[in-house]
Backbone as JSON, one array per atom type, in Angstrom:
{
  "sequence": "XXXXXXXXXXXXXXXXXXXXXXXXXXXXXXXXXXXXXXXXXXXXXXXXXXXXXXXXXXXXXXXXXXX",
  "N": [[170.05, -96.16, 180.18], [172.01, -96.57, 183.29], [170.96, -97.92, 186.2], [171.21, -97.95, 189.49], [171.3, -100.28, 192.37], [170.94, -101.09, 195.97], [170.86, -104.14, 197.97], [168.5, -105.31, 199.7], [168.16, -107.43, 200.93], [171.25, -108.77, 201.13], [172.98, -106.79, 201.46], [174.45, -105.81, 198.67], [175.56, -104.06, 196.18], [174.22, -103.43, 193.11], [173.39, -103.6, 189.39], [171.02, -102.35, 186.57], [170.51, -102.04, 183.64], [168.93, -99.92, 181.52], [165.81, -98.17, 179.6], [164.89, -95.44, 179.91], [161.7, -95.53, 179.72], [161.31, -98.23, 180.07], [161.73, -98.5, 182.8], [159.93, -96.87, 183.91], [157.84, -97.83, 183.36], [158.18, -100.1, 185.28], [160.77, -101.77, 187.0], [162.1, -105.37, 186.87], [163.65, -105.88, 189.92], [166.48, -107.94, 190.85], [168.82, -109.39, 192.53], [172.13, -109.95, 191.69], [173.52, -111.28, 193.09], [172.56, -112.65, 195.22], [169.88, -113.47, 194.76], [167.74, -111.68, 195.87], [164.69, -109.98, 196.11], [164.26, -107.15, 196.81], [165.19, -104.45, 196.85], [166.67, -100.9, 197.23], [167.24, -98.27, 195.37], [170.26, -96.19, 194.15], [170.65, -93.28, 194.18], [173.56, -91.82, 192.55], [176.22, -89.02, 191.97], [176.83, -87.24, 188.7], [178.35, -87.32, 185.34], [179.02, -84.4, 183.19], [179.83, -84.35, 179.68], [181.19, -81.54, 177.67], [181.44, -79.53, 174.8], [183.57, -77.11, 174.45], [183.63, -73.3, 173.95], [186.42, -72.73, 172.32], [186.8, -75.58, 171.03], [187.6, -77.76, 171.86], [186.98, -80.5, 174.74], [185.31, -79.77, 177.33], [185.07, -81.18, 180.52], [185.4, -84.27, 182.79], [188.4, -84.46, 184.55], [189.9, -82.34, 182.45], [191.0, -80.32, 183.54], [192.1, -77.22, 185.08], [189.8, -74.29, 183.88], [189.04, -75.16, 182.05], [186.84, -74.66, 180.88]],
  "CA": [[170.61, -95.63, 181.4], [172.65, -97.68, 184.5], [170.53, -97.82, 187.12], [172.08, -98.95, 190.64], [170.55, -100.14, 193.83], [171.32, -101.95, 196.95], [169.98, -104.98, 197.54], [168.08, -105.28, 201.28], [168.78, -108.83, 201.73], [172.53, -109.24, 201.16], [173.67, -105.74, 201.11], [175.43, -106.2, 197.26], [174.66, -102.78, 195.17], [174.19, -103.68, 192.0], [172.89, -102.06, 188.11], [170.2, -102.3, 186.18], [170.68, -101.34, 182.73], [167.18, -99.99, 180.87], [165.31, -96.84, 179.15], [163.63, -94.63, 181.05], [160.29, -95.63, 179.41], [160.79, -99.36, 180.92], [161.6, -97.9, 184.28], [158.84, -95.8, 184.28], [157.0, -98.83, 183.86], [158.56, -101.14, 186.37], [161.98, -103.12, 186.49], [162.03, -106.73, 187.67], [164.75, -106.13, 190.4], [166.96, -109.38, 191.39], [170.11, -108.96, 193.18], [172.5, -110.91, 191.48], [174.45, -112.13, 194.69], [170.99, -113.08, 196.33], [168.45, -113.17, 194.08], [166.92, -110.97, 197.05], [163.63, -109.15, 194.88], [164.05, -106.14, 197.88], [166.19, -103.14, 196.74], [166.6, -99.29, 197.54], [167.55, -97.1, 194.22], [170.95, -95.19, 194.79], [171.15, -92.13, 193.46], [174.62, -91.2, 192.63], [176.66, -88.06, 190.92], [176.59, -87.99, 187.5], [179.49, -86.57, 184.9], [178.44, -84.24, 181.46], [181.19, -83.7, 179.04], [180.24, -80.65, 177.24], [182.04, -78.92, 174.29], [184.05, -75.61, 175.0], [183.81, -72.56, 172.61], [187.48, -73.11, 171.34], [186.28, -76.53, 169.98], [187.87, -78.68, 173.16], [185.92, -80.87, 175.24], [185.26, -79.72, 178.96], [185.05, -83.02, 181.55], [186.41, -84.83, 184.26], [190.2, -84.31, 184.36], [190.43, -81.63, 181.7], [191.99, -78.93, 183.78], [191.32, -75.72, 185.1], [189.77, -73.12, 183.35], [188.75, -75.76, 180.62], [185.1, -74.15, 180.15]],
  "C": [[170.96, -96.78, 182.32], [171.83, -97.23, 185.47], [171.3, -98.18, 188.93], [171.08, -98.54, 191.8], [171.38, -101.58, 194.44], [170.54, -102.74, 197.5], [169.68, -105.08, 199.7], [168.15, -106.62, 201.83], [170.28, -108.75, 202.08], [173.19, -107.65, 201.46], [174.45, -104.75, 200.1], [174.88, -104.67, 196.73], [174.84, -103.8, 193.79], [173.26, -102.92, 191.0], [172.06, -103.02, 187.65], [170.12, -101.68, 184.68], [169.25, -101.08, 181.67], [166.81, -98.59, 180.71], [164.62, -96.6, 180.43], [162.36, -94.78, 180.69], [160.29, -97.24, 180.31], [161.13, -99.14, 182.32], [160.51, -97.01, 184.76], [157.23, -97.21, 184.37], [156.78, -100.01, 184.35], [159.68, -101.9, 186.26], [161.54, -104.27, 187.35], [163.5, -106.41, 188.35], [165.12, -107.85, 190.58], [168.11, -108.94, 191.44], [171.0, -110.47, 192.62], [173.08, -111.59, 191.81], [173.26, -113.01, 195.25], [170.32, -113.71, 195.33], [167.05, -112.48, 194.84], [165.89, -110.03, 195.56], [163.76, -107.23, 195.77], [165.15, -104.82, 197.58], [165.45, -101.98, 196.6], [167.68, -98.78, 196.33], [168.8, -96.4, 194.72], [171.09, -94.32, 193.55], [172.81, -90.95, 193.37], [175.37, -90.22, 191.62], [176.89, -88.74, 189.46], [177.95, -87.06, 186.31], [178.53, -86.1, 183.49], [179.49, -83.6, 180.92], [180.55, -82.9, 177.87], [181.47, -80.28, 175.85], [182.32, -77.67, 174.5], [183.53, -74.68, 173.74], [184.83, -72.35, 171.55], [187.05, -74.61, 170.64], [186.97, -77.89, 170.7], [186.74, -79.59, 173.33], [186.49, -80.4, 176.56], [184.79, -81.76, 179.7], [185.77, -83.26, 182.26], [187.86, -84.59, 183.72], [190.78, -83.46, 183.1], [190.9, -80.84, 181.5], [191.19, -77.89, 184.29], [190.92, -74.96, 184.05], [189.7, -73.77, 182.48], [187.9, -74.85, 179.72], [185.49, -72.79, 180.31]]
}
C-alpha cells in the first residue's frame, strides 16, 4: 500500500510505500525534502474498479450507468 503524509517541518507531503503488517509495526518516516522525522498521515479517497455483470469493468471514467 502508498501511504502519504505531510511532513511538519517543511510542509512537502510525501509516500511511503509498505504492507500493512510493517505499518502496523512502525514506519521510519523521513521527509524526503527535509529529512524532517515529524509527519501527520493523510488520509485520502481511494478508487475500486469492480467487474460489472455484463463482463465490463466499472471505474473511474467508465460512464454512467456502468454498474
Amino acid at each position: 500500500m502508498t501511504y502519504e503524509y505531510d511532513c511538519d517541518t517543511c510542509g512537502k507531503r510525501f509516500e511511503i510505500k509498505a504492507t500493512v503488517a510493517e505499518k502496523r509495526r512502525g514506519l521510519r518516516l523521513e521527509c524526503p525534502a527535509c529529512g524532517g522525522t515529524q509527519a501527520i498521515q493523510v488520509y485520502s479517497s481511494m478508487s475500486v474498479i469492480t467487474r460489472s455483470p455484463g463482463g465490463g469493468f466499472c471505474g473511474p471514467g467508465s460512464g454512467a450507468g456502468c454498474c
